[in-house]
ZAPATI-497932 format. One line per field, with one value per atom (N, C-alpha, C): residue number from 0; atom name; x, y, z. Coordinates in pm, whole numbers. Last residue first. Layout:
num = NUM ...
atome = CA ...
xx = X ...
yy = Y ...
zz = Z ...
***
This chain:
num = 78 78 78 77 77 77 76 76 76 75 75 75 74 74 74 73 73 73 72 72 72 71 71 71 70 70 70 69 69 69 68 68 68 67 67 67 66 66 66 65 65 65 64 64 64 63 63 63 62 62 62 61 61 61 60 60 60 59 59 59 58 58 58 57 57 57 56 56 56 55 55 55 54 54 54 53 53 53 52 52 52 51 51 51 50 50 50 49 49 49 48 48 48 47 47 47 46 46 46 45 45 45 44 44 44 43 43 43 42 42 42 41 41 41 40 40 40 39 39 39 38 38 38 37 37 37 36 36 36 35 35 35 34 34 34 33 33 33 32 32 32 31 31 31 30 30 30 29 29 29 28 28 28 27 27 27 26 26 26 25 25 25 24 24 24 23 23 23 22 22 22 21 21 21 20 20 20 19 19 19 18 18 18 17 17 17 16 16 16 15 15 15 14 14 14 13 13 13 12 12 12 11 11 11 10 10 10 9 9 9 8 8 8 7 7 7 6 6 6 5 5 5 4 4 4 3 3 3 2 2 2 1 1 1 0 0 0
atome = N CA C N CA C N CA C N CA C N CA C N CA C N CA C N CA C N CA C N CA C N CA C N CA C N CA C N CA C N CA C N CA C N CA C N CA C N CA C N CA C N CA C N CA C N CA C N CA C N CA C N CA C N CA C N CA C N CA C N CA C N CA C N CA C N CA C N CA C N CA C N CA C N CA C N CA C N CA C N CA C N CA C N CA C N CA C N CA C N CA C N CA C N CA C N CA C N CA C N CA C N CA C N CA C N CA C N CA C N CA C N CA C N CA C N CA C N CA C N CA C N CA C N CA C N CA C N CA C N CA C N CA C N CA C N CA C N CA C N CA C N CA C N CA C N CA C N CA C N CA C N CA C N CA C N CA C N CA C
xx = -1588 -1414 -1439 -1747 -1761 -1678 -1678 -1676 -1707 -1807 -1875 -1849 -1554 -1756 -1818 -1405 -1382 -1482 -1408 -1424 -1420 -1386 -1508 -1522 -1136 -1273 -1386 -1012 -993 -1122 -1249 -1148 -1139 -1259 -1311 -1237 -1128 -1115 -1253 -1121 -1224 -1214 -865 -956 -1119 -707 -813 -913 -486 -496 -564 -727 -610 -607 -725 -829 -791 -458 -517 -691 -410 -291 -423 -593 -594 -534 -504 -673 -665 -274 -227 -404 -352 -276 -292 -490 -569 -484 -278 -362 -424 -161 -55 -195 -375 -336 -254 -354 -458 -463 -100 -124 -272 -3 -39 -79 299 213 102 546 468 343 579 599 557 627 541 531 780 855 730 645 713 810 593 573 611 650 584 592 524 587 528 557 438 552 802 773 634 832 899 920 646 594 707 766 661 667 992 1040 888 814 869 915 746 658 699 1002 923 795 1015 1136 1071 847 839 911 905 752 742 1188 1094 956 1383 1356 1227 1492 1442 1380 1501 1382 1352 1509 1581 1517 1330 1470 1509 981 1111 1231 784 852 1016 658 729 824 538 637 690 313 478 567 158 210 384 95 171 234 -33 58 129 -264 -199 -65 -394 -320 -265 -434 -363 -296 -472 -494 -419 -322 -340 -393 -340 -388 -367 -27 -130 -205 128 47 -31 464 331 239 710 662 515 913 841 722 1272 1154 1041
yy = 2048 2078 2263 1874 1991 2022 1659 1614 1745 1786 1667 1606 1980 2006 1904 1789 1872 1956 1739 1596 1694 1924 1846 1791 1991 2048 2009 1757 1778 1911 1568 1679 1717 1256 1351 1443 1015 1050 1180 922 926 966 1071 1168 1108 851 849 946 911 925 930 827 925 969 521 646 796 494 446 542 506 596 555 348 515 541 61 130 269 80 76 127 45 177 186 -146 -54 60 -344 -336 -219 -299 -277 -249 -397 -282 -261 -687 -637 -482 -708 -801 -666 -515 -623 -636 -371 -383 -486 -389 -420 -461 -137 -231 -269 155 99 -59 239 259 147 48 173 133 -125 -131 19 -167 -310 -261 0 38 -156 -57 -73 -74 -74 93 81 -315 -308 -151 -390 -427 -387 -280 -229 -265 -490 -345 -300 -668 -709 -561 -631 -658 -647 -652 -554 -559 -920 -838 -675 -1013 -1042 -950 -953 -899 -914 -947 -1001 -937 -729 -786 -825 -742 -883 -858 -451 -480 -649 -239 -320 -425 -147 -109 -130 -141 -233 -151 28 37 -56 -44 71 91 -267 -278 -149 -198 -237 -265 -102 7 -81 -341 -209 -110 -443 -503 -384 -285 -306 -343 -291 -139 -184 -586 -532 -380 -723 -648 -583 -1000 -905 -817 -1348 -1252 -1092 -1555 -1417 -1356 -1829 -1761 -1658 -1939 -1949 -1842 -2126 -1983 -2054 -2142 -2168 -2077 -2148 -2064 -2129
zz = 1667 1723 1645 1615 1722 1749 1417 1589 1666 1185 1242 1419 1223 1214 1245 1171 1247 1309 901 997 1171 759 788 868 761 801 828 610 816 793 450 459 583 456 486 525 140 311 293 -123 -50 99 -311 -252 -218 -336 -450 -396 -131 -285 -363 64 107 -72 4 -3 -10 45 -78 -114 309 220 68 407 439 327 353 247 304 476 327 264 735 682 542 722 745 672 767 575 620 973 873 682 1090 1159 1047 1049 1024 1019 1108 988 998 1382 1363 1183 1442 1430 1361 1732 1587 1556 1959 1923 1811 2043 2132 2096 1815 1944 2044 1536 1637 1751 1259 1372 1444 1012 1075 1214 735 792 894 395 465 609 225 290 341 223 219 281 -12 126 237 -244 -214 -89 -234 -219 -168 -297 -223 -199 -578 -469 -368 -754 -715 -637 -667 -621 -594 -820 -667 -642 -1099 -993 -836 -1132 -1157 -1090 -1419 -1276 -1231 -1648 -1621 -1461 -1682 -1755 -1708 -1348 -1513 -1540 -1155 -1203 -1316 -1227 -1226 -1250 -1213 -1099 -1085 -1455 -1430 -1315 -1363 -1502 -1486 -1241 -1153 -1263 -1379 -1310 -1240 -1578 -1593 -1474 -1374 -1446 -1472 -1303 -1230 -1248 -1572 -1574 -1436 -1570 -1660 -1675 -1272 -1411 -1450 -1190 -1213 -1329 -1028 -1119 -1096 -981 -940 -1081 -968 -1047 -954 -771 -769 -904 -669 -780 -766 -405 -485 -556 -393 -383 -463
***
């Protein structure tokens, strides 16, 4: 395998220091589990590289409460 350097910040650092099972396990491993519940596809087939990051900035807005509340978004289409 070849090892490579990533920057991370530092409360990023931390958060996957938490996610480690046991204390040598490495960052990839826990990276790797993460990419791991990015879903790669359906019944209709897989999904694309670009189509897979979209999901991950929803769920991420989604959490940091930037979406538009289904009411809203619901007023805005005339529904």
């Amino acid at each position: 395998m070849a090892i490579t350097t990533i920057q991370l910040d530092k409360k990023t650092k931390t958060q996957l220091e938490v996610l480690k099972e046991y204390k040598r396990e490495s960052f990839d491993d826990v990276l790797k589990k993460l990419l791991f519940l990015v879903p790669t596809g359906d019944d209709e087939g897989e999904y694309s590289n670009e189509f897979r990051a979209g999901l991950l900035d929803a769920v991420a807005e989604s959490r940091n409460e930037k979406g538009i509340p289904l009411n809203e978004l619901k007023k805005e289409l005339g529904l």
